[in-house]
C-alpha positions in Angstrom: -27.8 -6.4 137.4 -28.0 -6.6 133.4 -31.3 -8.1 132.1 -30.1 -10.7 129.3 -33.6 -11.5 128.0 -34.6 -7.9 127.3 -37.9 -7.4 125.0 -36.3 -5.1 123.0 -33.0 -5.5 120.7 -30.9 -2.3 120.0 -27.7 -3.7 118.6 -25.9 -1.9 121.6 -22.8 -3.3 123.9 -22.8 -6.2 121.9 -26.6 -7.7 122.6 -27.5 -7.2 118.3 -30.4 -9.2 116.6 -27.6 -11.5 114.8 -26.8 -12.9 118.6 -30.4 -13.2 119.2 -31.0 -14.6 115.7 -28.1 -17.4 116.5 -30.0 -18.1 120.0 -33.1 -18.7 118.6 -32.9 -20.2 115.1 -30.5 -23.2 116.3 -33.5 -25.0 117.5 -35.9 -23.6 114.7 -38.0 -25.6 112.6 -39.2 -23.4 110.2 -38.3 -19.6 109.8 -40.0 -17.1 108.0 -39.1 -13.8 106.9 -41.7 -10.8 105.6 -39.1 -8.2 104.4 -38.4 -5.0 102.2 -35.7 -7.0 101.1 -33.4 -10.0 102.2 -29.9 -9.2 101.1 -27.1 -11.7 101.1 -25.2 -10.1 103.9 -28.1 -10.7 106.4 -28.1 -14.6 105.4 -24.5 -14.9 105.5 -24.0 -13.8 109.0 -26.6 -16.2 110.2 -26.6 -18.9 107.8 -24.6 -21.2 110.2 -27.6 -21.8 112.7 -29.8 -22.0 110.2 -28.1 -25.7 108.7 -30.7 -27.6 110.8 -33.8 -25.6 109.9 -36.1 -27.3 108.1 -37.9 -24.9 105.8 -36.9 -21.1 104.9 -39.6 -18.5 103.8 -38.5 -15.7 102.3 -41.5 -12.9 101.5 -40.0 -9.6 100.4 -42.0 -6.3 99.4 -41.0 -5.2 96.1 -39.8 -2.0 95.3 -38.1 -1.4 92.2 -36.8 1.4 89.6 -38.0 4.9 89.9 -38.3 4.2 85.7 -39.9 0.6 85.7 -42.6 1.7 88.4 -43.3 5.0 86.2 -43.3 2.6 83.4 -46.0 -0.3 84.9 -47.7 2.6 86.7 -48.5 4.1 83.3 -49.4 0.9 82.0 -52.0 0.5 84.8 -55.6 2.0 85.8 -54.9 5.6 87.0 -57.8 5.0 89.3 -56.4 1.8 90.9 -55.3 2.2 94.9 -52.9 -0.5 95.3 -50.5 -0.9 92.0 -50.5 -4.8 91.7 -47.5 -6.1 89.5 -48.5 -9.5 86.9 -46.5 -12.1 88.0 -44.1 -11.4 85.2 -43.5 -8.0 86.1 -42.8 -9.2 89.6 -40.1 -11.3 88.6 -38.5 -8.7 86.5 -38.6 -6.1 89.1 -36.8 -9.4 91.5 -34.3 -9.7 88.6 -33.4 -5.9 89.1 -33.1 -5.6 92.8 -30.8 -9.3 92.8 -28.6 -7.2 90.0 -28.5 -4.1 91.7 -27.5 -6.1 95.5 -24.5 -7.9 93.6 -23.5 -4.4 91.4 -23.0 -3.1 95.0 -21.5 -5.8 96.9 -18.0 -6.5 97.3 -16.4 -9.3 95.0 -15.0 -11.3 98.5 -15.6 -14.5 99.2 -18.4 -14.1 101.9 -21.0 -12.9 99.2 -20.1 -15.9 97.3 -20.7 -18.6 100.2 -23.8 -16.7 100.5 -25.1 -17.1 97.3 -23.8 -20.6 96.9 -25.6 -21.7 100.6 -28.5 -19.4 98.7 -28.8 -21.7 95.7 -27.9 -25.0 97.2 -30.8 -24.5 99.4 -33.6 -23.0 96.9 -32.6 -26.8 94.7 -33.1 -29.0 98.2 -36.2 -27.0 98.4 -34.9 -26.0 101.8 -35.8 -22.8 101.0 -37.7 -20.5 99.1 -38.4 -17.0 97.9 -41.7 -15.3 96.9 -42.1 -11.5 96.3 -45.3 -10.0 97.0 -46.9 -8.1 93.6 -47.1 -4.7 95.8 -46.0 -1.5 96.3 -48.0 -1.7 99.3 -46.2 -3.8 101.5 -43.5 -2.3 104.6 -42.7 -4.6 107.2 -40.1 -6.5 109.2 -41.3 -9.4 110.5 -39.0 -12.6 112.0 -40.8 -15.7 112.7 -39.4 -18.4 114.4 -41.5 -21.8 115.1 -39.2 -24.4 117.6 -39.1 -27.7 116.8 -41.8 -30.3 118.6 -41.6 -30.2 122.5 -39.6 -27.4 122.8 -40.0 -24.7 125.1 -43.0 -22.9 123.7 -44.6 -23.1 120.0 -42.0 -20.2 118.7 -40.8 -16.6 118.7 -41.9 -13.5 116.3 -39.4 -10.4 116.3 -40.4 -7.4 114.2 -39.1 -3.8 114.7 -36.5 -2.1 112.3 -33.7 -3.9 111.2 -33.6 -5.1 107.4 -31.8 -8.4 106.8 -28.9 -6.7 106.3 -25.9 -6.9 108.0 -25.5 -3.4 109.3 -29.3 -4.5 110.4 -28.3 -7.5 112.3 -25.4 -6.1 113.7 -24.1 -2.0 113.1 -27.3 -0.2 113.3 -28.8 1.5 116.1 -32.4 -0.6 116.1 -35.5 -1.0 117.6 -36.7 -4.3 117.3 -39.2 -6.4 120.0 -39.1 -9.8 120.8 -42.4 -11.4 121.3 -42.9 -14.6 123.3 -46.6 -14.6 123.6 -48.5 -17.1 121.7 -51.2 -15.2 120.6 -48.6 -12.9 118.6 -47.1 -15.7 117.0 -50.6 -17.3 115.9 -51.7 -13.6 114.9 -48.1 -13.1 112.9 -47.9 -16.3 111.2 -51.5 -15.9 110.6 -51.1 -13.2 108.4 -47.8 -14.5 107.1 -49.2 -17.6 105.5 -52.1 -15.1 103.8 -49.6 -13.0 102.1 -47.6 -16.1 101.4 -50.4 -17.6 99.6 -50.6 -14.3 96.8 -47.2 -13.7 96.3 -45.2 -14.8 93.0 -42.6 -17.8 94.0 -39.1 -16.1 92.4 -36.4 -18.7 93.8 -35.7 -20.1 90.5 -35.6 -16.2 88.9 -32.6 -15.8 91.9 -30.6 -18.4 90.5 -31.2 -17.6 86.8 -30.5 -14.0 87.5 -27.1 -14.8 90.0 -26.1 -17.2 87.0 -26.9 -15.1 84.4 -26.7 -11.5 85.4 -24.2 -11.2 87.5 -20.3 -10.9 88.4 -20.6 -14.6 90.2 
């Protein structure tokens, strides 16, 4: 007999994290993300269930040019452990990774409902995009808090997969589901502390897509 509510999600015979994603964030309140980076393939494939979430956090790690981080480490203490960007160095280093995502991506229409769901959203205040001023920061981390009533206070997933399509969907993964509420407290615990130090760049994402780019 096939288990259907497996812990872990490995993209094979058709159980992949977008499925699960679609499952869950139907009857999601609020969803955060903590990730390297959240590319507009990821939110295209599961922006559909997400039209009745309330609030969207985006955190993302930055990581940037080989050049600029050279550049900015140079610029810094040499004796420093963590390299912390200003706030206006994190928003140029946001400005390069949007540019570089839409350089690469495929002029076709699904990047472009993407983007335009993207914007629509960050101007509702539906959603919105911080990126933290670290090298420092590696994770994958998918919470998901239900709405009032609902079976149980919410869902974390953390594991592997990028919030990238081939993440979501083509990839061999490793990704765990976790239902117990002392792993969602702990997650979104530590979720709202990075939140609070990390540079809000959702109006840079628009600038830059408006400004920048091929759309």
């Amino acid at each position: 007999m096939t288990n259907t509510d497996l812990t872990f999600i490995t993209n094979e015979e058709q159980k992949n994290l977008k499925s699960r994603f679609q499952a869950l964030i139907k009857d999601t309140k609020f969803f955060d993300c903590l990730v390297g980076y959240f590319y507009t393939s990821g939110f295209h494939a599961i922006y559909k269930s997400l039209e009745n979430t309330e609030k969207i956090r985006i955190l993302i790690g930055i990581s940037t040019s080989r050049q600029t981080y050279e550049l900015m480490t140079e610029a810094k203490n040499s004796q420093q452990q963590v390299l912390q960007f200003s706030h206006a160095e994190t928003k140029q280093a946001y400005e390069e990774m949007v540019e570089k995502e839409m350089e690469d991506s495929e002029d076709k229409r699904e990047v472009e409902e993407g983007v335009e769901k993207f914007i629509e959203w960050i101007k509702n205040n539906k959603l919105e995009i911080r990126a933290y001023p670290s090298q420092n920061i590696h994770a994958k981390l998918y919470i998901m808090t239900f709405v009032d009533g609902d079976r149980d206070v919410g869902r974390v997933i953390t594991g592997s997969s990028n919030f990238t399509y081939s993440g979501l969907v083509e990839n061999l993964e490793f990704n765990v589901e976790l239902k117990n509420i002392a792993d969602y407290e702990f997650a979104k615990g530590k979720f709202d502390e990075l939140w609070k130090n990390a540079v809000d760049v959702s109006e840079k994402y628009i600038q830059t897509i408006q400004e920048k780019t091929w759309l």
